[in-house]
N, C-alpha and C positions, 0 to 999 in steps of 0.2 A: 887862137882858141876857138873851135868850133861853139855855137850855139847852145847845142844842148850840155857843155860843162857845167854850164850858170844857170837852164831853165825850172830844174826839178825844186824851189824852195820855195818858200812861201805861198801866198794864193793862189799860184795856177799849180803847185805842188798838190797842196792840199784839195782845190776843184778835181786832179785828175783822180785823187784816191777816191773820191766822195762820187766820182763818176760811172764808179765800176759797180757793177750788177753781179752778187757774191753768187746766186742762183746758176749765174751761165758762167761764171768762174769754176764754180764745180765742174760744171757739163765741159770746159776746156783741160781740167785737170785729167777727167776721166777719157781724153780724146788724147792728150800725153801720154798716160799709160797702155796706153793701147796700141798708138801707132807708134814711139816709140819700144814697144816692146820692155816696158821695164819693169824689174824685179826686185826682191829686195837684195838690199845690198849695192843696185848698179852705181857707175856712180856718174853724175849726169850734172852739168854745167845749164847755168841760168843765166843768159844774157843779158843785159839792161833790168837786170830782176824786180827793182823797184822796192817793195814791201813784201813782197814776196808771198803773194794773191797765190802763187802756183807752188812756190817751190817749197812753202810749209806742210802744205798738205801732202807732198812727193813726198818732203821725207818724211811725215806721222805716216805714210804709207811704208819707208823704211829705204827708200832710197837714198841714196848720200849726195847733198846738193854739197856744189859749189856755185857760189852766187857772186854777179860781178854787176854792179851800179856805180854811176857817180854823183850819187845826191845823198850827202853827209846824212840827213834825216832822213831819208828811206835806210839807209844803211844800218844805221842805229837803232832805227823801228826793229830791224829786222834780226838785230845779233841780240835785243832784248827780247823780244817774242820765242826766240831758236833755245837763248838759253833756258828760258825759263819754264820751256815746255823740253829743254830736254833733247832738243831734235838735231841729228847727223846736218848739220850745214854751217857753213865755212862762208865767210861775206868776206869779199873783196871790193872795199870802195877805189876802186881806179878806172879809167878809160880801157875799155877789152883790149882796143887796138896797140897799148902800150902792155897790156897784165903777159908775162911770160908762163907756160905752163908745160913740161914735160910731153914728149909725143906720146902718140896713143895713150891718155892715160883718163880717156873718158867714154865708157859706153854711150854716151848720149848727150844734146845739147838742143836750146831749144831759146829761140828767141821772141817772144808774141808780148803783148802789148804795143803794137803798133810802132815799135821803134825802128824795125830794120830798115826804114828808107833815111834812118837821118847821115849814114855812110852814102859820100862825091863813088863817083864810080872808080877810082884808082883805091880809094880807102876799101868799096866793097869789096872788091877781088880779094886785099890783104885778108881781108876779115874771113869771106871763105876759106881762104887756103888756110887759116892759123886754124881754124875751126875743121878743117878737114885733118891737119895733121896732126891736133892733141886728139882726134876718135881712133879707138882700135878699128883692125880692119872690119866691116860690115856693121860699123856701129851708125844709129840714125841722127840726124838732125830736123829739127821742123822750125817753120816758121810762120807768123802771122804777121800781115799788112793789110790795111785798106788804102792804102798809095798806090797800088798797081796802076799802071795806065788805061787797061782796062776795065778796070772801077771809076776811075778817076774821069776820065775823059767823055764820055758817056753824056754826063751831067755835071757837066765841071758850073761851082759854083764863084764866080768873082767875090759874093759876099756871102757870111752867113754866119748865124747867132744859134744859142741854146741856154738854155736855164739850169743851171748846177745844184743839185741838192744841196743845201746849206745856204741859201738865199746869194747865189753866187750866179753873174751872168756871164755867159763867153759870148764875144763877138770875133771875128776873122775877117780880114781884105786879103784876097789871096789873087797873084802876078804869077804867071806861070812865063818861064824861060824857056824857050824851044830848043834853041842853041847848046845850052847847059843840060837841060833836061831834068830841072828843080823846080818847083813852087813856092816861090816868098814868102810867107806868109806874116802879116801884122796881125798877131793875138792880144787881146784886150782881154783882161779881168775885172769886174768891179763886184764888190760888194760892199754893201752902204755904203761909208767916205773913202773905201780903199777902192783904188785905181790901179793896174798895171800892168802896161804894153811892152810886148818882148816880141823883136823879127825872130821867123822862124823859117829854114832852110829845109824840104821835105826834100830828098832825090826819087822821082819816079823810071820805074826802070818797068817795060812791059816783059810778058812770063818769058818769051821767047828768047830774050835778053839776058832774063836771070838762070836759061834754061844753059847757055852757053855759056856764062860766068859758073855757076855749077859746077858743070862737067869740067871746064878749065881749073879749078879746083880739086879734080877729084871724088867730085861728088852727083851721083845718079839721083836725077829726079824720078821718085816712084808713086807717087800723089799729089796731085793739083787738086785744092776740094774748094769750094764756093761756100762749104758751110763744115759744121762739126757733126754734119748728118755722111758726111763723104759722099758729094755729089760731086761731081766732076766739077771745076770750076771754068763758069762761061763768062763772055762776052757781056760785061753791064753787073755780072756779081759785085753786091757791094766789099767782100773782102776774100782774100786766098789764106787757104791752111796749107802748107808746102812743107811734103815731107822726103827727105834726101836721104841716100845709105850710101857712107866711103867704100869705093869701090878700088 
């Protein structure tokens, strides 16, 4: 069982919700609508959705989300919040790489919050092609990372810490595999008496790599951004907006 089955529960569940900044949640909402082109009614898939930061506001915009997580309590957050506002979205708590879904039967799909490097590179390829073959034809996909190897590598840190809204600390010892082409990581939580360390498996993959996974897929890169300003993404950006159309 991969890593991330078991990582989304408790403390470091809770740290990462507490971690996001609702402000620049917007400004990513409003950068999905756009460079996915979507309307209402499309109907557009949420990858590792989480609590669904993006894909509530999709659909109160009138989009039809279909949402795929596998952490019991983001999923529940997320089918109590949908109903009770009423909103077009469908939660599927399962692993993507196992959820079955009719071809072409999604104008749109979109993976951000930082999860698309926790796919080995044989799992990522599956993931492209499933992801290429449920979009109609000339439908988009986008994705957000800061794992790139060109973010990464730059200023690669062996160690490092930060302070979690809610009186929570993170610290990380992170072993990078050259061989593999993964970063280890030991993540530590603490808040007052609560402690908890969980290994954590990052795959970094550089663009030039994902640009040829892509295409082998099916799928044409038309945006590499460094920011949600759509600057071309360089060389030391700390993360990529990557936005692809099946071709």
């Amino acid at each position: 069982m991969a890593w991330y089955h078991t990582y989304f529960k408790g403390l470091p569940q809770k740290a990462w919700k507490q971690n996001q900044d609702d402000e620049y949640t917007e400004y990513e909402v409003d950068f999905l609508r756009d460079t996915l082109d979507l309307k209402e009614g499309s109907k557009v898939l949420d990858v590792m959705a989480g609590y669904g930061r993006h894909a509530l506001p999709l659909a109160d915009f009138g989009a039809q989300l279909t949402c795929v997580d596998l952490s019991s309590e983001y999923c529940e957050e997320l089918e109590k919040i949908s109903s009770q506002e009423n909103l077009p979205v469908t939660v599927i708590c399962e692993d993507i790489l196992t959820v079955t879904f009719e071809n072409n039967s999604f104008d749109a799909a979109y993976c951000f919050g930082n999860s698309f490097s926790f796919f080995p590179r044989e799992d990522m390829q599956k993931f492209l092609q499933k992801i290429s073959d449920i979009l109609v034809d000339g439908g988009l996909f986008s994705i957000h990372t800061e794992n790139l190897a060109e973010s990464i590598f730059p200023n690669f840190q062996v160690r490092n810490w930060m302070p979690v809204e809610g009186n929570i600390t993170y610290l990380a010892q992170n072993d990078y595999n050259p061989e593999e082409g993964y970063i280890e990581a030991e993540q530590t939580f603490i808040s007052d008496s609560e402690r908890v360390t969980l290994n954590v498996r990052q795959h970094i993959y550089t663009l030039g790599e994902l640009n040829f996974m892509f295409r082998s897929a099916g799928l044409k890169i038309i945006g590499a951004f460094g920011n949600l300003e759509a600057d071309p993404f360089m060389l030391g950006d700390e993360q990529l907006y990557l936005v692809a159309k099946k071709i």
